[in-house]
PDB file of N, H, CA, C and O in Angstrom:
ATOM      1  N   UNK A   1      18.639 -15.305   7.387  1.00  0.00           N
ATOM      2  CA  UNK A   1      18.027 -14.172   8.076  1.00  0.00           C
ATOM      3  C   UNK A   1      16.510 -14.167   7.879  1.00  0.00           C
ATOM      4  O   UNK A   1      16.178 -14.774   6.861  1.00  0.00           O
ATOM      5  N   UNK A   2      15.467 -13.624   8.611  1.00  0.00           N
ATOM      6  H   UNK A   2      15.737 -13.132   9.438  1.00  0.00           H
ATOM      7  CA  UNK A   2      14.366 -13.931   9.028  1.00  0.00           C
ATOM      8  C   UNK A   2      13.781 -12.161   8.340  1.00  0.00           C
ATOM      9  O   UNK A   2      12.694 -11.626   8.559  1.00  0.00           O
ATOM     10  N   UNK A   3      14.510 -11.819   7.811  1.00  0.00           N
ATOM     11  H   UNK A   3      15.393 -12.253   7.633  1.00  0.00           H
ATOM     12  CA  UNK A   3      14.245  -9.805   7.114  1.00  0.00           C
ATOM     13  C   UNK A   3      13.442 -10.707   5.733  1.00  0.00           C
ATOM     14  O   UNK A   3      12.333 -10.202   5.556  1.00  0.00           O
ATOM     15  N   UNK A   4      13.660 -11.684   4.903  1.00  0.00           N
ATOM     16  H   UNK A   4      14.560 -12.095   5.047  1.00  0.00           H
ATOM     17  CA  UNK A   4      13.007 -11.719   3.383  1.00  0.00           C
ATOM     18  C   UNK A   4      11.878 -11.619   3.845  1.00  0.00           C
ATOM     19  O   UNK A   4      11.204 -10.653   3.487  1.00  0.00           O
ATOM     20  N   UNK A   5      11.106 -12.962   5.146  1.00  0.00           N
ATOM     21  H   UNK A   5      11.653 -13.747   5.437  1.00  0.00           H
ATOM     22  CA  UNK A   5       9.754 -12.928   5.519  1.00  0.00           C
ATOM     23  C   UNK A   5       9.396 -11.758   5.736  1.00  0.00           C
ATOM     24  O   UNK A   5       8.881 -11.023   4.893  1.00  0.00           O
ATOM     25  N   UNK A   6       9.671 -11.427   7.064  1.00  0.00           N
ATOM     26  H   UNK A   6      10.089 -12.024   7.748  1.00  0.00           H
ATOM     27  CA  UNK A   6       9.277  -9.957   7.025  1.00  0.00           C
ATOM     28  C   UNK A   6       8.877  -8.666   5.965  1.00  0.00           C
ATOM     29  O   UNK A   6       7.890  -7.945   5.817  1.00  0.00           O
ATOM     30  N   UNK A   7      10.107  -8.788   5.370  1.00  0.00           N
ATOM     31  H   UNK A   7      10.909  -9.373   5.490  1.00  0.00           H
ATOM     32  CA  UNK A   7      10.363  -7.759   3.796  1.00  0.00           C
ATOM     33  C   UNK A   7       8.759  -7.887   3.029  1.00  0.00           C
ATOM     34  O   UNK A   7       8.063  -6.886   2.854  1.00  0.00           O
ATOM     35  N   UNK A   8       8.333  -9.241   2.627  1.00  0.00           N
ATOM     36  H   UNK A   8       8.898 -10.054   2.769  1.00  0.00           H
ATOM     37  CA  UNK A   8       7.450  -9.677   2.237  1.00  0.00           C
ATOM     38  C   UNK A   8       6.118  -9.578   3.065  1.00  0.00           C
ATOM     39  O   UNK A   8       5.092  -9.433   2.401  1.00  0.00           O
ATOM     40  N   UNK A   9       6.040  -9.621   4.031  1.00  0.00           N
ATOM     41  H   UNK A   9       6.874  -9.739   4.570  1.00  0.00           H
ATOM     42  CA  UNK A   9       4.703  -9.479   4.761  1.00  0.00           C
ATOM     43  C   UNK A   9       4.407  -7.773   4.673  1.00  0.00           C
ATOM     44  O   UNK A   9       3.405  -7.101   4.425  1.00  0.00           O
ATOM     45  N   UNK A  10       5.820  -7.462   5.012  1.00  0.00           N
ATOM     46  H   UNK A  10       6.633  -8.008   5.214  1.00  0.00           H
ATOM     47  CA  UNK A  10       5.953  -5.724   4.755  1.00  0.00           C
ATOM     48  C   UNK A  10       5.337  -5.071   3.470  1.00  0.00           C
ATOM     49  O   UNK A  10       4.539  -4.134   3.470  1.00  0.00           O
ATOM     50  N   UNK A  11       5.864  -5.751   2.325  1.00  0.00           N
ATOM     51  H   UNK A  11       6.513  -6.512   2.325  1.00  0.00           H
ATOM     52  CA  UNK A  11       5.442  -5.294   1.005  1.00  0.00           C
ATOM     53  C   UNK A  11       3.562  -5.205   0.845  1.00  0.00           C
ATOM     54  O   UNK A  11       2.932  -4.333   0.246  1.00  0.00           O
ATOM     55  N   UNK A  12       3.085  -6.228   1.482  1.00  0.00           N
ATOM     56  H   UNK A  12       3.597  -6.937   1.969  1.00  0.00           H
ATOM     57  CA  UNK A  12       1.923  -6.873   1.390  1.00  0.00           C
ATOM     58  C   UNK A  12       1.043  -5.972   1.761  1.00  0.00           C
ATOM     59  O   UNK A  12      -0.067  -5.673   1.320  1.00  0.00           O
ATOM     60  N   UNK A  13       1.850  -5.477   2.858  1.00  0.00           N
ATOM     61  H   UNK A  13       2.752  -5.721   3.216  1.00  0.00           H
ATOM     62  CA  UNK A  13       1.096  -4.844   3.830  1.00  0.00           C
ATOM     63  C   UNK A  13       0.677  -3.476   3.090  1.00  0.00           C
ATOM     64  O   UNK A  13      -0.415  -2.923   3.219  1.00  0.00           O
ATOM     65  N   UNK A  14       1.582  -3.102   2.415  1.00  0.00           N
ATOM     66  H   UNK A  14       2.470  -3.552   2.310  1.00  0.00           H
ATOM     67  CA  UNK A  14       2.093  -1.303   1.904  1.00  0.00           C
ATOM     68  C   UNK A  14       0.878  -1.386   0.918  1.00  0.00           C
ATOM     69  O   UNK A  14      -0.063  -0.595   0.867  1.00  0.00           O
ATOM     70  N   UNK A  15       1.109  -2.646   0.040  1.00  0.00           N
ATOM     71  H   UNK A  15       1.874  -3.289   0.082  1.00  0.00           H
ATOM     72  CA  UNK A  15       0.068  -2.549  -1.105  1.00  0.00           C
ATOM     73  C   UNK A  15      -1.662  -2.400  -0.589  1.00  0.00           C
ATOM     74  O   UNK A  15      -2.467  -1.747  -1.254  1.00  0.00           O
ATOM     75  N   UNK A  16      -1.948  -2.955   0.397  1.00  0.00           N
ATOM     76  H   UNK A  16      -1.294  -3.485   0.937  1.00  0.00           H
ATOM     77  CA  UNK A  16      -3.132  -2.708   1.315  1.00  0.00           C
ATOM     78  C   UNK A  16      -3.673  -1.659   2.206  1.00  0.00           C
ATOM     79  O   UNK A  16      -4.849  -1.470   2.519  1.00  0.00           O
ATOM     80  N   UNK A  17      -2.320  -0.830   2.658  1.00  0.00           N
ATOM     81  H   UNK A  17      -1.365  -0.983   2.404  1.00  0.00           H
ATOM     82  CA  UNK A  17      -2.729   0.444   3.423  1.00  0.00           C
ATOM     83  C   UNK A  17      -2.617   1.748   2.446  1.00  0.00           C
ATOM     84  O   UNK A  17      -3.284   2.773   2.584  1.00  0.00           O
ATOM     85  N   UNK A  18      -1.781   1.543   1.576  1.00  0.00           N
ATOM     86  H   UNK A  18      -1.239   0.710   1.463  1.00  0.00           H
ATOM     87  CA  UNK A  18      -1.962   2.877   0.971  1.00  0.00           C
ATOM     88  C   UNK A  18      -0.862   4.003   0.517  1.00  0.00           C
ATOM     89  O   UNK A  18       0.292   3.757   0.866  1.00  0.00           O
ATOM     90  N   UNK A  19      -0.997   4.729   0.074  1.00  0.00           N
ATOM     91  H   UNK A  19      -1.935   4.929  -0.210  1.00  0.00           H
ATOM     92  CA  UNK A  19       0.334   6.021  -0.235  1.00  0.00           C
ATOM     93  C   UNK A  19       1.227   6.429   0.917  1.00  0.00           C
ATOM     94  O   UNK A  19       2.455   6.490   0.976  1.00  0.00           O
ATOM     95  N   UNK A  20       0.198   6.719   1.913  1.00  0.00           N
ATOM     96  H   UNK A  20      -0.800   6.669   1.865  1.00  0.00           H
ATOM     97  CA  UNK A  20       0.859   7.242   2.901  1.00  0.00           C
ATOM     98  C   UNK A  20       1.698   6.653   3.672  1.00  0.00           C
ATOM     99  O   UNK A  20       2.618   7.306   4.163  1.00  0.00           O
ATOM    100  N   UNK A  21       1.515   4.988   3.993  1.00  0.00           N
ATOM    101  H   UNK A  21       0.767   4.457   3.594  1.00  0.00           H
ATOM    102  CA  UNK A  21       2.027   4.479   4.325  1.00  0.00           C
ATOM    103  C   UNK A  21       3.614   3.907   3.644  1.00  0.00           C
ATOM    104  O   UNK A  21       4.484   3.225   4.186  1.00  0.00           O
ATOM    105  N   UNK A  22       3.564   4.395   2.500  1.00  0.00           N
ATOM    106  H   UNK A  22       2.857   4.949   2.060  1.00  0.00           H
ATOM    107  CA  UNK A  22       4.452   3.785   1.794  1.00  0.00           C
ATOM    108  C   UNK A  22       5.618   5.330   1.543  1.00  0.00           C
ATOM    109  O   UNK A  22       6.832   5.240   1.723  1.00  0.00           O
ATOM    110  N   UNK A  23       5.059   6.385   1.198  1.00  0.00           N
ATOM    111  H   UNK A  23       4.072   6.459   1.052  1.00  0.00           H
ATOM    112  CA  UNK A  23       5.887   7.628   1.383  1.00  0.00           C
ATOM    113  C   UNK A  23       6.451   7.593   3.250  1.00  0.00           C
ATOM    114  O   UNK A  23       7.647   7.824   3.429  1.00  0.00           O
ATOM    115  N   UNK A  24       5.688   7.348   4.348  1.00  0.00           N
ATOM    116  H   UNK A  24       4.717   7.160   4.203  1.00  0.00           H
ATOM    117  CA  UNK A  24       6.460   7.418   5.245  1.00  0.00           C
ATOM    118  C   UNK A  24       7.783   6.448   5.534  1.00  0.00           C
ATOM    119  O   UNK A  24       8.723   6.934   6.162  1.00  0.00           O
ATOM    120  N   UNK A  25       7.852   4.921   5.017  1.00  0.00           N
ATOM    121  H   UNK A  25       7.088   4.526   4.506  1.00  0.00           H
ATOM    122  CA  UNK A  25       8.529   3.945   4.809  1.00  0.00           C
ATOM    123  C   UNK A  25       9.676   4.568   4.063  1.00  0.00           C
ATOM    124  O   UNK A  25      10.857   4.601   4.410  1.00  0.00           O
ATOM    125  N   UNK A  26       9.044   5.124   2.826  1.00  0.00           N
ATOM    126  H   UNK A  26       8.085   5.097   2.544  1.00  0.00           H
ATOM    127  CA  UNK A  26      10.327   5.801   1.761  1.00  0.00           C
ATOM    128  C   UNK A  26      11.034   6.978   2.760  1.00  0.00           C
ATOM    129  O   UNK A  26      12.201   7.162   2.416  1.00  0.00           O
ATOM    130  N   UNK A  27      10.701   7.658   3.687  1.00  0.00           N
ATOM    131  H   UNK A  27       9.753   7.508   3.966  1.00  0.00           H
ATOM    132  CA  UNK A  27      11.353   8.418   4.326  1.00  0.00           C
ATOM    133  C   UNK A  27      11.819   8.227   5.118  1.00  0.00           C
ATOM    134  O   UNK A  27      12.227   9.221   5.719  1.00  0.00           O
ATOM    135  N   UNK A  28      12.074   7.085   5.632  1.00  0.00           N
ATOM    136  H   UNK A  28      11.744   6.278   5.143  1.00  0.00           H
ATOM    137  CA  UNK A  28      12.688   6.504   6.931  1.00  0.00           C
ATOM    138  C   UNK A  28      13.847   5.365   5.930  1.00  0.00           C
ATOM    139  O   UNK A  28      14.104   4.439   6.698  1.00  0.00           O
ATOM    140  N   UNK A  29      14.185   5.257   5.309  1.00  0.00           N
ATOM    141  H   UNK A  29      13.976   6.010   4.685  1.00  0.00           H
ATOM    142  CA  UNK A  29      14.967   4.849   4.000  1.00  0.00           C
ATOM    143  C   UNK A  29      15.338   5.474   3.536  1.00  0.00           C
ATOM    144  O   UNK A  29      14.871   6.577   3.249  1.00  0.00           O
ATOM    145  N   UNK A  30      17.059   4.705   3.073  1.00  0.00           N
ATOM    146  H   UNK A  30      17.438   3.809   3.306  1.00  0.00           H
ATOM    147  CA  UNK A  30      18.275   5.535   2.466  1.00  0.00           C
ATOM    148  C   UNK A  30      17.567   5.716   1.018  1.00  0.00           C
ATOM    149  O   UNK A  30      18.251   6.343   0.209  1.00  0.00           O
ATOM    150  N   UNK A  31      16.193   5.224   0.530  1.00  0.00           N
ATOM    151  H   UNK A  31      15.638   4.715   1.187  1.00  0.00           H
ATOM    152  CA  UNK A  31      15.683   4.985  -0.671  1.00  0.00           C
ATOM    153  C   UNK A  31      15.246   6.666  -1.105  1.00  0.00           C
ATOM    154  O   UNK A  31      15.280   7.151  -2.236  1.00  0.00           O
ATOM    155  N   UNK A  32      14.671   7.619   0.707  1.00  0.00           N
ATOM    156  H   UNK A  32      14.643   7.225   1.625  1.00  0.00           H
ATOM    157  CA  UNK A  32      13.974   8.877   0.360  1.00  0.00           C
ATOM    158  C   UNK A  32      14.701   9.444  -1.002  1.00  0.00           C
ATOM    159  O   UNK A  32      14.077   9.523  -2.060  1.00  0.00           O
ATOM    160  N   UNK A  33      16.013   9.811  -0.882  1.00  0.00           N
ATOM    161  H   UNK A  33      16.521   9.747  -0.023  1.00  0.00           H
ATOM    162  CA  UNK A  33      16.758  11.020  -2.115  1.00  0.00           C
ATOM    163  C   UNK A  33      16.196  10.631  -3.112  1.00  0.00           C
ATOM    164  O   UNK A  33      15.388  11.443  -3.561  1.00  0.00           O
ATOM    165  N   UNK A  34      16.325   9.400  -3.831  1.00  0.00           N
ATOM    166  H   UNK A  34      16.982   8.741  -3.466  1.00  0.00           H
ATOM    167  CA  UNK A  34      15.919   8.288  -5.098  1.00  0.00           C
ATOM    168  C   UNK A  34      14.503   8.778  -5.539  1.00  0.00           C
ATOM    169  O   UNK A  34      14.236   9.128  -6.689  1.00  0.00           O
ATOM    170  N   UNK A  35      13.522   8.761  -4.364  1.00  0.00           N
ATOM    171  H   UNK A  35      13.739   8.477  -3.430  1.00  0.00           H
ATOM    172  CA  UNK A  35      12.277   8.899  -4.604  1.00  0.00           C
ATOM    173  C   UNK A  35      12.366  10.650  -4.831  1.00  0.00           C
ATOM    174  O   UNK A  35      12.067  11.232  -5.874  1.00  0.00           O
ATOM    175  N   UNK A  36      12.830  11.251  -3.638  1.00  0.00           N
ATOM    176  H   UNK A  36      13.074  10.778  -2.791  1.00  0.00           H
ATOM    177  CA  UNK A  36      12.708  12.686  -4.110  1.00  0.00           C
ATOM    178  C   UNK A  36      13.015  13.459  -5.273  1.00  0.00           C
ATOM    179  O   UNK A  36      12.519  14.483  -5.742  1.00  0.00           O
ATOM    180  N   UNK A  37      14.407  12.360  -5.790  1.00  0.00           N
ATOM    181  H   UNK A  37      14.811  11.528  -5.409  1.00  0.00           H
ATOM    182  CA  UNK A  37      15.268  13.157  -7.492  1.00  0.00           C
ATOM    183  C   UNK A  37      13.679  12.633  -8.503  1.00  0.00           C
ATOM    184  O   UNK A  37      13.613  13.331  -9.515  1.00  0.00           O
ATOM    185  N   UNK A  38      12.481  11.600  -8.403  1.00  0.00           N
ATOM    186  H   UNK A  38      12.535  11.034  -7.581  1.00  0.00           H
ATOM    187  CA  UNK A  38      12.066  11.598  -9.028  1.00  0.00           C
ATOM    188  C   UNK A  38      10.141  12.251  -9.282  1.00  0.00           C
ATOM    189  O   UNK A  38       9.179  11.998 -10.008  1.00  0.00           O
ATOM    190  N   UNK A  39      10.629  13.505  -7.750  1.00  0.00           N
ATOM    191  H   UNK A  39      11.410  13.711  -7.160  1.00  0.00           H
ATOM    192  CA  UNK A  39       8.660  13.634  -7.434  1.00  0.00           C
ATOM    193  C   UNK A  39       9.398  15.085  -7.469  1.00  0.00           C
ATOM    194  O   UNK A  39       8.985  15.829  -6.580  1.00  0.00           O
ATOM    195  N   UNK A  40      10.264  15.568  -8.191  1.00  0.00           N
ATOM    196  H   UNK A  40      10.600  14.963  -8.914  1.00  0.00           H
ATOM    197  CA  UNK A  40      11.067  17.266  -7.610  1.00  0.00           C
ATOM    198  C   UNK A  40       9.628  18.082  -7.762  1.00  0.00           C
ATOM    199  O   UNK A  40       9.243  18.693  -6.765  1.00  0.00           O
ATOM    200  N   UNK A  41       8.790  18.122  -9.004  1.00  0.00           N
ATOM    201  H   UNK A  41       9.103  17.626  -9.814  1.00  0.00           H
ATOM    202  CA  UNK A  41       8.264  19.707  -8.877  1.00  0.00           C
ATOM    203  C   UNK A  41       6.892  19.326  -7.597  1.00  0.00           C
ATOM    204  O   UNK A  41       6.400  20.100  -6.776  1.00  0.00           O
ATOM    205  N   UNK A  42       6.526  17.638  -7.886  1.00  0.00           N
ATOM    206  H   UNK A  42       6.926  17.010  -8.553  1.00  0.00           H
ATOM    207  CA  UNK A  42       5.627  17.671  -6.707  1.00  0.00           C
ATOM    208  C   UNK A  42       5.890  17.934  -5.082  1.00  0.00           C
ATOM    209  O   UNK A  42       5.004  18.539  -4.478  1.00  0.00           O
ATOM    210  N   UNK A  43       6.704  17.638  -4.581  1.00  0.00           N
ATOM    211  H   UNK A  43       7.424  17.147  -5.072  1.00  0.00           H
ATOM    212  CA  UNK A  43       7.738  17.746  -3.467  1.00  0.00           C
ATOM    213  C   UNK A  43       7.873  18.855  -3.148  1.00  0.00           C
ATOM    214  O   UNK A  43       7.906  19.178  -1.961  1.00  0.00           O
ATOM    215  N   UNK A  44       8.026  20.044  -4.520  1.00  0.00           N
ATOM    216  H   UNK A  44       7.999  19.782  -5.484  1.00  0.00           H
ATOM    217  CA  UNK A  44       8.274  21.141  -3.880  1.00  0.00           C
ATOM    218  C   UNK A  44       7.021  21.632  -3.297  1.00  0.00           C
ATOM    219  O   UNK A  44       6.949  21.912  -2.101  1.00  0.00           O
ATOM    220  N   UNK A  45       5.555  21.798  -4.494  1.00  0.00           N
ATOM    221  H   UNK A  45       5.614  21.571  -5.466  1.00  0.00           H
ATOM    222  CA  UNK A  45       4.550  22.430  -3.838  1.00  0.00           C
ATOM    223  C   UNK A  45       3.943  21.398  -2.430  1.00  0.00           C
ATOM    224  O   UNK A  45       3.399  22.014  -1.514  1.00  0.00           O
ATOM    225  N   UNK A  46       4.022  20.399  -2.356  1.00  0.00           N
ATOM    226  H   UNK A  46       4.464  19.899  -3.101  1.00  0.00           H
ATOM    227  CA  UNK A  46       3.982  19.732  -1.041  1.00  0.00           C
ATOM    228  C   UNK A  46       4.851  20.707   0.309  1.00  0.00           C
ATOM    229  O   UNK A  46       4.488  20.903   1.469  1.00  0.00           O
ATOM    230  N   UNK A  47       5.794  21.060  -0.245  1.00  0.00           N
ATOM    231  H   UNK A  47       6.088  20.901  -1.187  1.00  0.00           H
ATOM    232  CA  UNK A  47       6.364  21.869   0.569  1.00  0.00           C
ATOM    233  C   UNK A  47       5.874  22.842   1.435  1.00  0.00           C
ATOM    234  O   UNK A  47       5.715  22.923   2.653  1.00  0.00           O
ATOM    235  N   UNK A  48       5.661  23.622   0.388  1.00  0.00           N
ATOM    236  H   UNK A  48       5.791  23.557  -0.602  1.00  0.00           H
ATOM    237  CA  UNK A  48       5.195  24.814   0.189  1.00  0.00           C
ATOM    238  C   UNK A  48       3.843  25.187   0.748  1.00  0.00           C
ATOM    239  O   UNK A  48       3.385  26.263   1.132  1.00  0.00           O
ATOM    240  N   UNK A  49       3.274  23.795   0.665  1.00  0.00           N
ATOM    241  H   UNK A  49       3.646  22.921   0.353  1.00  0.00           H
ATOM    242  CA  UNK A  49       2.104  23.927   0.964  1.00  0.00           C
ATOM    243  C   UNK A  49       2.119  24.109   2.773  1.00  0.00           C
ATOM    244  O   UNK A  49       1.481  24.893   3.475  1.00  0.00           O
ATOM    245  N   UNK A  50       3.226  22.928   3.190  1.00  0.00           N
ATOM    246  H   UNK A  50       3.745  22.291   2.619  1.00  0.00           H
ATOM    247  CA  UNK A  50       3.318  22.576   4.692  1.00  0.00           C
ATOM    248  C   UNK A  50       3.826  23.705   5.419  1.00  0.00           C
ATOM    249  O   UNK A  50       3.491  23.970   6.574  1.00  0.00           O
ATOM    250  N   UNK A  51       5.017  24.673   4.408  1.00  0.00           N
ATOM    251  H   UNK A  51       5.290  24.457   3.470  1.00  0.00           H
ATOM    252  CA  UNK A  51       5.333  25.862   5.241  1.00  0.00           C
ATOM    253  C   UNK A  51       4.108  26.697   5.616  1.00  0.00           C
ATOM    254  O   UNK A  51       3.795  26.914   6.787  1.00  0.00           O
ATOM    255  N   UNK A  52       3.385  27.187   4.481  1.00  0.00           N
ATOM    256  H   UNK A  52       3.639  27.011   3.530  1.00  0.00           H
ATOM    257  CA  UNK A  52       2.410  27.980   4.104  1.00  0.00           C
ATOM    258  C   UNK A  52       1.126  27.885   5.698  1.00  0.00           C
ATOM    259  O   UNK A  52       0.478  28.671   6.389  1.00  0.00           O
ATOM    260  N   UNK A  53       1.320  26.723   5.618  1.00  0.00           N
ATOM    261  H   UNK A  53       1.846  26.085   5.057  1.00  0.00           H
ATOM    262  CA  UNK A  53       0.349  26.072   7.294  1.00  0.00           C
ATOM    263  C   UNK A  53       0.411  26.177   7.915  1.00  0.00           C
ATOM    264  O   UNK A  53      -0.584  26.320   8.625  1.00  0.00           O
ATOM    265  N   UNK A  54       1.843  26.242   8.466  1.00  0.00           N
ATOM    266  H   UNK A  54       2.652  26.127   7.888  1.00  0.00           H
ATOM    267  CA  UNK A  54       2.210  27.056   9.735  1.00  0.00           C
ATOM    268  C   UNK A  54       2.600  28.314   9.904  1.00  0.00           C
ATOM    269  O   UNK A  54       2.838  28.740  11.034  1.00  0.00           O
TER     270      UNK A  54
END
């Protein structure tokens, strides 16, 4: 399968663009819950913050 290359150009890429790019990746991935059981109290005021905005 032709996904390791990719996987790898992918990784490359994440380390070069940044957080954001890499939290949106984690959320489009069965990986999000994993990451969320381990950012709980930040996650929440992130939240909080986004309700608060609108």
């Amino acid at each position: 399968m032709a996904m390791n290359g990719v996987g790898c150009r992918a990784s490359a890429r994440i380390m070069g663009v940044g957080l954001n790019t890499v939290l949106g990746l984690v959320w489009m991935t069965d990986g999000w819950p994993l990451y969320e059981s381990r950012l709980k109290g930040k996650l929440t005021r992130y939240q909080q913050a986004l309700h608060s905005a609108h």
